[in-house]
N, C-alpha and C positions, 0 to 999 in steps of 0.2 A: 040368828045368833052370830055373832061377830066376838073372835078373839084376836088379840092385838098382844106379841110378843116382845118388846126391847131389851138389847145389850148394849149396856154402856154408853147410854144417852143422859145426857143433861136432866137434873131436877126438873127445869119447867115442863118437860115436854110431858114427863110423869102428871103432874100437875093438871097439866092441860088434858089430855085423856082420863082423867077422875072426874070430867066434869059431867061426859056420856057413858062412861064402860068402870063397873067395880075392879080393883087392884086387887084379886084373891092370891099373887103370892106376887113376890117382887119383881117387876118386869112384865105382868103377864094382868091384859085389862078384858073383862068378858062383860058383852054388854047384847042388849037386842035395840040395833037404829038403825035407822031408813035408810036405803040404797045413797040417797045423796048426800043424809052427813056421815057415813060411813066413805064416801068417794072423798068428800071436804078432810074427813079427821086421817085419812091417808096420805093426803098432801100436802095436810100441817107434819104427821109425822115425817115423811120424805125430807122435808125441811128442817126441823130443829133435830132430828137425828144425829146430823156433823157427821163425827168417825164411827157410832155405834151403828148398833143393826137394828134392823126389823123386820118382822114377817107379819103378815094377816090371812087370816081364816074368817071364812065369812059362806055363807050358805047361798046354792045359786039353783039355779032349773038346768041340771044336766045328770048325767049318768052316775056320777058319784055323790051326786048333793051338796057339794061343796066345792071353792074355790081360793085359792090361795097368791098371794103378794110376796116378793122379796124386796129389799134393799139393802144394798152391800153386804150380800150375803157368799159366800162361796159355793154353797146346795145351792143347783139352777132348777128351778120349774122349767119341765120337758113335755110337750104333748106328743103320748104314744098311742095313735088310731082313737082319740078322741078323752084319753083319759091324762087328768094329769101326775105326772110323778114327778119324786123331785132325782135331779141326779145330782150322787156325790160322787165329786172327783177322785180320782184313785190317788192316794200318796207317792211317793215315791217310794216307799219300804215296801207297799204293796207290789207296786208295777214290776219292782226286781226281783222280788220274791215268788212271783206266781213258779210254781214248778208245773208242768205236767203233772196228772194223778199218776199214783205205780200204777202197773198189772196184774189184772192177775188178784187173790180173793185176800181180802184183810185178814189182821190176826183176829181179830173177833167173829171175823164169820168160819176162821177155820176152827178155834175152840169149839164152836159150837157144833160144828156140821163133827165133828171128830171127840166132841164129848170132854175134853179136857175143861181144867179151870184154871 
C-alpha cells in the first residue's frame, strides 16, 4: 500500500498521480504499485511539486512495516536504533517557554491524598 500526501502543488501533478493511486480526500493518493513505479511516481512528484510539499508512505520489510519520504518538508525523518521517526522542530514559543516542573505533589494529587474537592 502506498500513500502519497500534497500541499500546495500544482493541478497537473494531482492529475498525474490519479493515473496509479485514487484521490480519497484532497491532497492525499492511496494506491497498491510496484516498488519501481512507486520509485518513478516519487520523482515525478519531487519534480512538479515547485514550492509545495510532499511526504510518501509506503510499506517495506523492516521492524515497523513501513517507510516513509519527505520533500520540503520542515518534520525530518530521523532513525532512532533502527526505527524511524519523524522529528519536529521545536518553535521558538516552545524553546523559551519550557520551565522546569514545580516540586513537590500537584494540587490534584493533594485533593485527593486529603479528601477535599
Amino acid at each position: 500500500m502506498t500513500v502519497i500526501v500534497v500541499a500546495a502543488c500544482p493541478v497537473g501533478l494531482r492529475g498525474h498521480l490519479t493515473r496509479w493511486l485514487l484521490e480519497i480526500s484532497p491532497g492525499v493518493f492511496v494506491g497498491k504499485v510496484s516498488a519501481r513505479v512507486r520509485g518513478l511516481m516519487w520523482v515525478r512528484v519531487v519534480d512538479m511539486v515547485k514550492s509545495g510539499r510532499a511526504i510518501m508512505v509506503h510499506n517495506a520489510d523492516n521492524e515497523q512495516g513501513l517507510a516513509f519520504e519527505v520533500h520540503d518538508h520542515n518534520w525530518v525523518p530521523t532513525d532512532f536504533e533502527g526505527i524511524s521517526l519523524v522529528l519536529r522542530p521545536a518553535s521558538a514559543d516552545e524553546a523559551t517557554t519550557t520551565a522546569p516542573p514545580s516540586k513537590g505533589w500537584s494540587s490534584a494529587s493533594k485533593r485527593r491524598r486529603f479528601g477535599r474537592r
